[in-house]
RONUNU-161745 format. One record per residue: residue number from 0; residue in three letters; x, y negated, z negated of N, C-alpha, C in turn. Coordinates in pm, whole numbers. Layout:
# RONUNU-161745
{NUM ALA {X Y Z} {X Y Z} {X Y Z}} ...
***
This chain:
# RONUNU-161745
{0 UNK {1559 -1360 -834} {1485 -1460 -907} {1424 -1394 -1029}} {1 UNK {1427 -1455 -1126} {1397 -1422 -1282} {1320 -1493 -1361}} {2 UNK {1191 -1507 -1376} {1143 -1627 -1471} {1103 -1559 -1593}} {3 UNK {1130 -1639 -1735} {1054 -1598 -1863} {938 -1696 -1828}} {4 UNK {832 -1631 -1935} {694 -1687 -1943} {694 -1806 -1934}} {5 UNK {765 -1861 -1965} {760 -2021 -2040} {851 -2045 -1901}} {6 UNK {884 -2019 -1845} {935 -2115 -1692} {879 -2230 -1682}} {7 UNK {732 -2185 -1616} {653 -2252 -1547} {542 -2317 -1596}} {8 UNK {497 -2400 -1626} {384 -2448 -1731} {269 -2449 -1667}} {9 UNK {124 -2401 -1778} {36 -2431 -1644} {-28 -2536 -1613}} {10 UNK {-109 -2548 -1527} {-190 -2669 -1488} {-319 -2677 -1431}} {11 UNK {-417 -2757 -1443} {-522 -2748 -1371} {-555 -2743 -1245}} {12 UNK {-627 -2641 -1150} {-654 -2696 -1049} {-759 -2725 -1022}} {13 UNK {-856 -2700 -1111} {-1031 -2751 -1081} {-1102 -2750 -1261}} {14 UNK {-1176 -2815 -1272} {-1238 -2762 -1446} {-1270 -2593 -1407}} {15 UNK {-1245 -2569 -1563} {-1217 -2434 -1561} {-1164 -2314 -1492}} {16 UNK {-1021 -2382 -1420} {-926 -2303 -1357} {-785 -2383 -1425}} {17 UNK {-736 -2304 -1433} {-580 -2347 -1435} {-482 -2227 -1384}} {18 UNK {-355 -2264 -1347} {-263 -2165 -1345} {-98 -2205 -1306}} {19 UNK {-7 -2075 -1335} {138 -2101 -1325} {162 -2012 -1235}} {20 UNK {294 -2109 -1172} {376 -2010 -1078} {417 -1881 -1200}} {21 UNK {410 -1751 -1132} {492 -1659 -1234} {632 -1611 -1188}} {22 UNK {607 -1628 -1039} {773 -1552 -971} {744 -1628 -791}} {23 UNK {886 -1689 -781} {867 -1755 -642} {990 -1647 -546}} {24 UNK {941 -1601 -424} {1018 -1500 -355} {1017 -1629 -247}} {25 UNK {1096 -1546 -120} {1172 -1608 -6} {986 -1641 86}} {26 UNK {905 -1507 78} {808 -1457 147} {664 -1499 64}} {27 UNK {633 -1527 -11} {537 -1517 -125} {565 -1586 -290}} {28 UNK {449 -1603 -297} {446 -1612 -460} {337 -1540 -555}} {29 UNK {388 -1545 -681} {313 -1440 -765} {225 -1599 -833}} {30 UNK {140 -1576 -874} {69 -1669 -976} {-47 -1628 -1067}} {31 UNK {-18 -1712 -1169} {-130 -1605 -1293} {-240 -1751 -1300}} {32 UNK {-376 -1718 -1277} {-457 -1792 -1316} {-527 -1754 -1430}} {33 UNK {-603 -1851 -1520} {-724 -1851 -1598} {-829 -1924 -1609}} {34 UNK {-928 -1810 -1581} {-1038 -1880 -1553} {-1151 -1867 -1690}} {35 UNK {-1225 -1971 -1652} {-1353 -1982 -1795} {-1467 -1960 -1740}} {36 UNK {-1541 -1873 -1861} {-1665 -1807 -1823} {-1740 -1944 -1756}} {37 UNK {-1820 -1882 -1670} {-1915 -2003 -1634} {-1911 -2098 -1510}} {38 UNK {-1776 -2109 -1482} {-1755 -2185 -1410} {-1726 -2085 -1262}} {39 UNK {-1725 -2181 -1148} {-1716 -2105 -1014} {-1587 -2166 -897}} {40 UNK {-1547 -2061 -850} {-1463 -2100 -743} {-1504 -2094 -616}} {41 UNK {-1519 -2230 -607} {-1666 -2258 -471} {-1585 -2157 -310}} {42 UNK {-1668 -2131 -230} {-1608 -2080 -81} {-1524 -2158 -44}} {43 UNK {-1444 -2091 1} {-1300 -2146 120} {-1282 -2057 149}} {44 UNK {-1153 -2112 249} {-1040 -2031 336} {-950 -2099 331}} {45 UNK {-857 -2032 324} {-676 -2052 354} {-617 -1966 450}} {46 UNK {-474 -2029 507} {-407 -1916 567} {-289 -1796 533}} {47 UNK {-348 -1775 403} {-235 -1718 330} {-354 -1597 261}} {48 UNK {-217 -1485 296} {-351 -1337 213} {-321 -1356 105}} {49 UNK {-373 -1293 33} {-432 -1318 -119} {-465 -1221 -162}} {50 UNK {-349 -1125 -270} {-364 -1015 -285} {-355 -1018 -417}} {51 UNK {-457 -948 -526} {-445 -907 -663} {-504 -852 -766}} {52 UNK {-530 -900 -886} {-561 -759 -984} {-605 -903 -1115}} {53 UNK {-725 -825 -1145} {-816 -898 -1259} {-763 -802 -1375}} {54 UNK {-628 -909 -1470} {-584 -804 -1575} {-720 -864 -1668}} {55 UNK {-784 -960 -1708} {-869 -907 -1831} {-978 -1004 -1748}} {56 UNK {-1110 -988 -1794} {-1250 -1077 -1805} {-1315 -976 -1701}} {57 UNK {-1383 -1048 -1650} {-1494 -1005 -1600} {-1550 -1068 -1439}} {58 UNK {-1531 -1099 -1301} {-1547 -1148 -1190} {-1653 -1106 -1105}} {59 UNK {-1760 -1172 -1036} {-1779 -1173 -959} {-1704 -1231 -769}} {60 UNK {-1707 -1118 -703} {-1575 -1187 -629} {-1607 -1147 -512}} {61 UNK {-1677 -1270 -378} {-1725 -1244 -279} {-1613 -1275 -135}} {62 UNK {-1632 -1159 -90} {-1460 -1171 35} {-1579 -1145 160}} {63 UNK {-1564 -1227 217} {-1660 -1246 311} {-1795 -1193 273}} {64 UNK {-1873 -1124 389} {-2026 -1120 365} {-2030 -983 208}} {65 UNK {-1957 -949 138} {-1968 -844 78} {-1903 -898 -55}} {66 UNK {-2036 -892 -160} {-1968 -905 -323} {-1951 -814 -426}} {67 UNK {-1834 -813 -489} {-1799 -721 -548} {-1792 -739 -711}} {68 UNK {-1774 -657 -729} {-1778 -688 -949} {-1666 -651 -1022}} {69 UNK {-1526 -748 -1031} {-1411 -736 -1082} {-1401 -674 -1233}} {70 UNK {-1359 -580 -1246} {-1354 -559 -1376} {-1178 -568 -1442}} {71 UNK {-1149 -513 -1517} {-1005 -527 -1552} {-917 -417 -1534}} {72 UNK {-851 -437 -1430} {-772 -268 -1359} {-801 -303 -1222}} {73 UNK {-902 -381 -1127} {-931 -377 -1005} {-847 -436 -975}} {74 UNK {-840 -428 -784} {-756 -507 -731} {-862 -570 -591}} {75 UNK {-779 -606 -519} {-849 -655 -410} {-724 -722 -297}} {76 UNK {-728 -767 -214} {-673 -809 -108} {-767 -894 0}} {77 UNK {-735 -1046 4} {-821 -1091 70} {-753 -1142 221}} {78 UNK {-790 -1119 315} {-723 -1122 404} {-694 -1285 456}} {79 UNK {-572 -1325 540} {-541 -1485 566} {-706 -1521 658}} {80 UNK {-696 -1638 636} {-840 -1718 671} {-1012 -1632 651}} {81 UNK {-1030 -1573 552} {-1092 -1523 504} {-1178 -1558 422}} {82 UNK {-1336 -1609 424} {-1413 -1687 349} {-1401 -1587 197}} {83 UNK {-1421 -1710 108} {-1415 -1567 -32} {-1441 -1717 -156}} {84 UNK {-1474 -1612 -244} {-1523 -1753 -339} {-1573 -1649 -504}} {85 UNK {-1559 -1709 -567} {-1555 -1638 -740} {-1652 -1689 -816}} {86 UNK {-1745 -1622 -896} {-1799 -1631 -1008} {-1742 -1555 -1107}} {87 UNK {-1707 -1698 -1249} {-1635 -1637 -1349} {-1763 -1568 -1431}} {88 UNK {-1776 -1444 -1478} {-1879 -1376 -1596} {-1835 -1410 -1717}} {89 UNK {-1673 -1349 -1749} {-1652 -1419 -1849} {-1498 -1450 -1846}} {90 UNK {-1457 -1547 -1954} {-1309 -1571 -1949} {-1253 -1453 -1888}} {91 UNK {-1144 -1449 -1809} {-1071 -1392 -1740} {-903 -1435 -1722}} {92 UNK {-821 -1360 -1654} {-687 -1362 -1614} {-682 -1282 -1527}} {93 UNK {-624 -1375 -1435} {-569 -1311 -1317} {-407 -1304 -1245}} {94 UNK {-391 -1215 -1164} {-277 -1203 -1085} {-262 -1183 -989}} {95 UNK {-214 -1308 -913} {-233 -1291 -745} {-107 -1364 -636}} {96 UNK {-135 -1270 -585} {63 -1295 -477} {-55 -1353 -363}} {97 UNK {70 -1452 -297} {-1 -1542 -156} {116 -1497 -84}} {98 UNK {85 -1431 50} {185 -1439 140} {148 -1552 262}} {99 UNK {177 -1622 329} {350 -1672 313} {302 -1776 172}} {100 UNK {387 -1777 95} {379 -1855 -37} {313 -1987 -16}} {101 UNK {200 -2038 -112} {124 -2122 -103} {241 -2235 -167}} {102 UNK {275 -2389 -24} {315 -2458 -119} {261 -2553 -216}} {103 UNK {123 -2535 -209} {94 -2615 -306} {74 -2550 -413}} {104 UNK {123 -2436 -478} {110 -2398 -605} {249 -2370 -637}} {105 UNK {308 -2417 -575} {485 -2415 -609} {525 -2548 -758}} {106 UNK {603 -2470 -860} {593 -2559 -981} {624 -2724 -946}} {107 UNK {553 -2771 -1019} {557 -2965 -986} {697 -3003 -1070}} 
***
């Protein structure tokens, strides 16, 4: 599987989130979000791990009882059904693989 940038278009999934599929495997998917300063990615859980890397901005990024301070180069790994939830500091981009592939972020 091979995608150029422009594959996948992005889309909203909450104010001040959006994102694109970047690469769909048999096992997982890759997906690039962007997020806007200010805004928050309230607590949940899913059953899919959630593994990745803050290429630019700035995150606050709480994986269960322990919060951490994303900078650009970090990574993280959040484990399946795992409370976790984001404060954007400032505009940001992200990159994050879901194993087993989330289908609801599979391109529309």
């Amino acid at each position: 599987m091979f995608a150029k940038t422009n594959t996948y278009p992005y889309r909203a999934l909450m104010q001040g989130v959006t994102m694109r599929p970047v690469a769909l495997g048999e096992k997982g998917n890759l997906c690039e979000f962007r997020l806007l300063k200010g805004h928050r990615l309230p607590s949940h859980r899913h059953p899919y791990e959630q593994t990745g890397t803050l290429v630019s901005g700035k995150l606050n990024f709480r994986i269960e009882n322990t919060w951490h301070l994303a900078e650009p180069g970090d990574g993280w790994s959040v484990p399946a059904n795992a409370e976790h939830e984001v404060e954007v500091l400032e505009d940001s981009v992200v990159l994050e693989m879901f194993n087993p592939g989330r289908p609801d972020y599979l391109p529309e």
